[in-house]
C-alpha positions as CSV (number, residue, x, y, z in Angstrom):
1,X,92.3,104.3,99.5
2,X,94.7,102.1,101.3
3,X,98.7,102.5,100.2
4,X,100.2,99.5,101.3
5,X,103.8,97.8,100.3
6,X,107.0,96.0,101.7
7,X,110.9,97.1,101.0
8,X,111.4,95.2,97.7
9,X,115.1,94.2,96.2
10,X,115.8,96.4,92.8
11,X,118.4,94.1,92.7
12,X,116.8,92.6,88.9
13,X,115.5,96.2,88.0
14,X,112.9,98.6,89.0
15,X,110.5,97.1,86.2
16,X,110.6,93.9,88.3
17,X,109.8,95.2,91.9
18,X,107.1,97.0,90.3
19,X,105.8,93.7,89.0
20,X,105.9,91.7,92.3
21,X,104.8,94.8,94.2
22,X,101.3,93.8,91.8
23,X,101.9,90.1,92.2
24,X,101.7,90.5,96.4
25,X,98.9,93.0,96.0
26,X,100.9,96.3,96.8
27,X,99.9,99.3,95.5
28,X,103.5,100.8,96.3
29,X,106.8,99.9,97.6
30,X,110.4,101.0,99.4
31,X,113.6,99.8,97.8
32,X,117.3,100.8,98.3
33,X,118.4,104.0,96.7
34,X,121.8,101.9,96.1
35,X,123.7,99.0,97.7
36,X,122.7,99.5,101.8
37,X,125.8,97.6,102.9
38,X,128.0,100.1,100.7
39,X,128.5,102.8,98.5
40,X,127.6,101.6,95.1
41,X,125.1,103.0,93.0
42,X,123.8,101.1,89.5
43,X,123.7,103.2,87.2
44,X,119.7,103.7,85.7
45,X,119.0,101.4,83.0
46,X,116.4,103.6,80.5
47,X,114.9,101.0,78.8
48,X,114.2,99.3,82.5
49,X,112.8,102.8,84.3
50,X,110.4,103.4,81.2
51,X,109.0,100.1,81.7
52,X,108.9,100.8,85.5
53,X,106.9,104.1,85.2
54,X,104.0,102.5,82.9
55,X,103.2,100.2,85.5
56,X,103.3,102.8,87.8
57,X,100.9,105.1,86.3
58,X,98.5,102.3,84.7
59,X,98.6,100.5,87.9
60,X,98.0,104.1,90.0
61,X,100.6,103.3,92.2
62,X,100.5,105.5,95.4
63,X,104.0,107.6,96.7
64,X,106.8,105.2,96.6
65,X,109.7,105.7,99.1
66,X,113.4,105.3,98.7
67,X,115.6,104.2,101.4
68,X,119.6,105.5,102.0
69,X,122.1,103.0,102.8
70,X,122.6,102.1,105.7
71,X,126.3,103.2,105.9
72,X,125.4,106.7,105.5
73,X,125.9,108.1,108.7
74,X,125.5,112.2,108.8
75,X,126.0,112.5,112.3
76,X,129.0,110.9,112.7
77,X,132.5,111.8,114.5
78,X,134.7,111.2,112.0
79,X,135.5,113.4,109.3
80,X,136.0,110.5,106.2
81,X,132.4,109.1,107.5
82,X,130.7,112.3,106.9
83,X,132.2,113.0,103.5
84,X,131.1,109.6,102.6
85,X,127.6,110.3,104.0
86,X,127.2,114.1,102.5
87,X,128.4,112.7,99.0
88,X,126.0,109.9,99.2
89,X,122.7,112.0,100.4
90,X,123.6,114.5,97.8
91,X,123.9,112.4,95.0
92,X,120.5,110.3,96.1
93,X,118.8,113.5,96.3
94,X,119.7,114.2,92.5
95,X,119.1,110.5,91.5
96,X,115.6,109.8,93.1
97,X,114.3,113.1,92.0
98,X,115.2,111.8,88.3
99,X,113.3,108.6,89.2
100,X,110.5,110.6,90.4
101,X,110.5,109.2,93.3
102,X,108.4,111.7,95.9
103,X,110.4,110.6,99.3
104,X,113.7,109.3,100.1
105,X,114.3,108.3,103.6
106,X,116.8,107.9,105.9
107,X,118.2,107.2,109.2
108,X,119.4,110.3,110.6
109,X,122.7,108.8,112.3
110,X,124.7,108.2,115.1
111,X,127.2,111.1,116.7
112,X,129.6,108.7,118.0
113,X,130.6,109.8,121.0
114,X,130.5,113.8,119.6
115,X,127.2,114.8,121.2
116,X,123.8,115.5,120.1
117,X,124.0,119.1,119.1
118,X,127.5,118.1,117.1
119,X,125.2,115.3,115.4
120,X,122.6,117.3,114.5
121,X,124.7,120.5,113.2
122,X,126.5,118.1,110.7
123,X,123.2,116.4,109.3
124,X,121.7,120.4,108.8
125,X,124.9,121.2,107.4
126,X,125.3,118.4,104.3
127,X,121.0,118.5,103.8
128,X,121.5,122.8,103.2
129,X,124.9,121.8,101.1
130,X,122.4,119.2,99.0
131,X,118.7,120.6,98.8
132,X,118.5,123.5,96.4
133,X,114.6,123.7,96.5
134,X,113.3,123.2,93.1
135,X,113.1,119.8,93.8
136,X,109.8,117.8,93.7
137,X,111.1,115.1,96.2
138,X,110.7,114.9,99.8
139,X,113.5,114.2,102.1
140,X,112.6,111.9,105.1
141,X,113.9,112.0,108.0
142,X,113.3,108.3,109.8
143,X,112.6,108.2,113.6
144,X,114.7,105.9,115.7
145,X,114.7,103.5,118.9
146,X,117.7,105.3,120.4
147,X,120.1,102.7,120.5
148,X,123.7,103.4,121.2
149,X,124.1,107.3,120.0
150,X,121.4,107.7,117.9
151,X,120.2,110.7,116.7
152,X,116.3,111.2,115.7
153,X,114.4,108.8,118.8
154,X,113.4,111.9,120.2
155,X,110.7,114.1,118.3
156,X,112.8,117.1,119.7
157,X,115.6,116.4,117.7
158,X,113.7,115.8,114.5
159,X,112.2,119.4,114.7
160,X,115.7,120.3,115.5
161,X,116.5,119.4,112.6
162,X,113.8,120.7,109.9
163,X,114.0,123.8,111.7
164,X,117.5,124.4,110.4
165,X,117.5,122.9,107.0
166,X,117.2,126.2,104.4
167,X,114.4,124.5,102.3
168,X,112.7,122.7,105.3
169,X,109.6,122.6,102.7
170,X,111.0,119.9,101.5
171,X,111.6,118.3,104.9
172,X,109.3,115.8,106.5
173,X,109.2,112.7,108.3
174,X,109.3,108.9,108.2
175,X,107.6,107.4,111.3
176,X,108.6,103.7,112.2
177,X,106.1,102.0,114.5
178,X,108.7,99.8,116.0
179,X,111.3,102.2,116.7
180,X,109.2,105.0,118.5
181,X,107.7,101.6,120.3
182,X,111.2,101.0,121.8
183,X,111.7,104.6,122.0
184,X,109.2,104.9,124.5
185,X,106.7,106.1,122.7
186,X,103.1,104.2,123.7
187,X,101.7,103.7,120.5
188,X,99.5,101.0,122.2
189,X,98.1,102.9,125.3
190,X,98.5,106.3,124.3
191,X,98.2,106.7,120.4
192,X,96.5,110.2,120.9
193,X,98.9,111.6,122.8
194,X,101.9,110.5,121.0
195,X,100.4,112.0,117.8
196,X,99.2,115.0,119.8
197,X,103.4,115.3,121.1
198,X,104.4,114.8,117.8
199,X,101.6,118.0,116.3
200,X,103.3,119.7,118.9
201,X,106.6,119.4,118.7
202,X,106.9,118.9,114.8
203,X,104.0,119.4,113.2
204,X,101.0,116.1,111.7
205,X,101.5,118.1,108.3
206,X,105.3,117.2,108.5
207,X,104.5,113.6,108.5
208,X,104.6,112.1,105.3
209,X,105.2,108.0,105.7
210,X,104.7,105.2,107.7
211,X,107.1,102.5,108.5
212,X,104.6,99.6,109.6
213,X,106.3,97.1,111.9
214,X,105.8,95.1,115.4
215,X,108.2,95.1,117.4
216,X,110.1,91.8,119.0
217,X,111.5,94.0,121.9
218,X,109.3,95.5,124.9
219,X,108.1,98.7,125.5
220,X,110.8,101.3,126.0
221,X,113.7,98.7,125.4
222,X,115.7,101.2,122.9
223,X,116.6,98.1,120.7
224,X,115.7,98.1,117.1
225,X,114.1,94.8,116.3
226,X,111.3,94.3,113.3
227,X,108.6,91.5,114.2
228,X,105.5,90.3,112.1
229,X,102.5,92.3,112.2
230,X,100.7,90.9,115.2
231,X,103.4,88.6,116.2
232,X,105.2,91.3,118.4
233,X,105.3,93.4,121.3
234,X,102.7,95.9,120.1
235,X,100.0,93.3,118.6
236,X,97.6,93.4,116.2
237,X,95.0,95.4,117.8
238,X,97.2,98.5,118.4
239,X,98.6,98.1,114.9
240,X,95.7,98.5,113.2
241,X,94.3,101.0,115.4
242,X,97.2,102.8,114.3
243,X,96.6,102.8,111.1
244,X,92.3,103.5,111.1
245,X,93.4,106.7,113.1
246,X,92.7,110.0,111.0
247,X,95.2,111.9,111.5
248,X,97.5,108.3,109.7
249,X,95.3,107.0,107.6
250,X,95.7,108.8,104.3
251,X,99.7,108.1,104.6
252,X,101.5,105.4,102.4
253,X,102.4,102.6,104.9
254,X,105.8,100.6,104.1
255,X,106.3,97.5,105.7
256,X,109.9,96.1,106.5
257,X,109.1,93.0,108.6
258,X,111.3,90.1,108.1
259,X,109.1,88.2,105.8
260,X,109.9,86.6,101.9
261,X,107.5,87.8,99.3
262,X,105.2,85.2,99.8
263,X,104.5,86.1,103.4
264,X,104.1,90.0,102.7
265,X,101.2,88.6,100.4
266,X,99.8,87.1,103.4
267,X,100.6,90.5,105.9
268,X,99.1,92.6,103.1
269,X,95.9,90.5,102.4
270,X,95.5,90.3,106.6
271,X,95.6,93.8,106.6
272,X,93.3,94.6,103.9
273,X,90.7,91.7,105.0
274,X,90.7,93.2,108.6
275,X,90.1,96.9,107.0
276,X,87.7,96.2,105.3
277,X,85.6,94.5,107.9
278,X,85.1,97.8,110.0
């Protein structure tokens, strides 16, 4: 069965992106895990989550994926950053897993100007200071186009990564077809051996989500910008070849392309018409 759904706003409660995820003919969805621009986090409205749940589990709903904030940086140089990011991953962790979400995503971050292995040794450090390991949720990490000092565009420093978290069973990975695409990753020529790279270096069993998204920028370009499905840089074709491979198929696939509701109705019945015609 095909899990398919866009990033929807929470913004009017859970119960209602549940409700347009049905309405645009989603059978899951990513939303925020709290304000992306900031810090903020609503607190859970009980009435609202209950509602949210039955239409989950009547409407068989497939994983749905949570998504950090966008100021969370883990990686980073500074010291008030990081305590901002390790108090905020921590308490998503804790919040999501009450929600029952099963994955929370996010970007793994930018060092800043401190290095790669200074990056990486202060993401391990605040996931082993927030993953006890009798959680049921899976913590994401989401690859990236390797813009300015991003950490995560290289498969190498994902591994890096799970490799050092304490509970790395509850590790996995987010893959976003638009940033390995600018990474430098050919997803259009060489799906098979980008998937084969990835076995190798992290592990197929490791990957747990799809981010589905063209790209607006070429090949290689490093620069993290979402097009349309089959309006971008890596077309149609290779999109849904990406996603009738085997070793994908089976995953939930999130789109976050920079479409209203109305036209991820459109992206999702496009999708579904073209599956079903193989």
């Amino acid at each position: 069965m095909l899990v398919i759904g866009p990033h929807i706003s929470i913004s009017k409660g859970y119960k209602k992106a549940a409700e347009v995820a049905i309405e645009i003919g989603a059978n899951t969805f990513q939303f925020f895990s709290r304000n992306p621009r900031g810090g903020n986090a609503k607190a859970f409205d009980e009435k609202d989550i209950a509602k949210f749940q039955e239409i989950r589990k009547i409407n068989n709903f497939g994983p749905l994926l949570a998504h950090a904030p966008y100021t969370m940086n883990l990686g980073g140089a500074k010291d008030e950053v990081y305590e901002f990011a390790r108090k905020v991953i921590k308490e998503d962790i804790e919040r999501m897993e009450f929600l029952g979400v099963e994955y929370l995503c996010f970007h793994p971050g930018s060092h800043v100007g401190g290095g790669v292995d200074f990056g990486i040794d202060r993401i391990v450090n605040a996931l082993n200071e927030s993953i006890k390991g009798d959680e049921k949720i899976t913590i994401l990490l989401e690859t990236m186009s390797g813009k300015g000092t991003e950490i995560g565009f290289k498969f190498e420093h994902l591994k890096r990564i799970i490799d050092g978290v304490e509970h790395s069973e509850r590790m996995g990975v987010c893959l976003d077809t638009c940033h390995i695409f600018s990474a430098g990753y050919d997803i259009v020529n060489d799906l098979d051996g980008v998937l084969e790279e990835f076995d190798k270096i992290v592990g197929l069993d490791k990957l747990k989500a799809i981010h589905l998204n063209d790209s607006m920028m070429p090949f290689g370009d490093k620069k993290d910008r979402h097009s349309v499905i089959g309006e971008g840089k890596i077309g149609l074709d290779a999109i849904i070849n990406f996603m009738t491979h085997p070793s994908i198929s089976h995953l939930p696939f999130f789109l976050e392309t920079p479409l209203e509701e109305e036209g991820h109705k459109r992206e999702i019945k496009m999708i579904k018409d073209i599956l079903k015609s193989k």
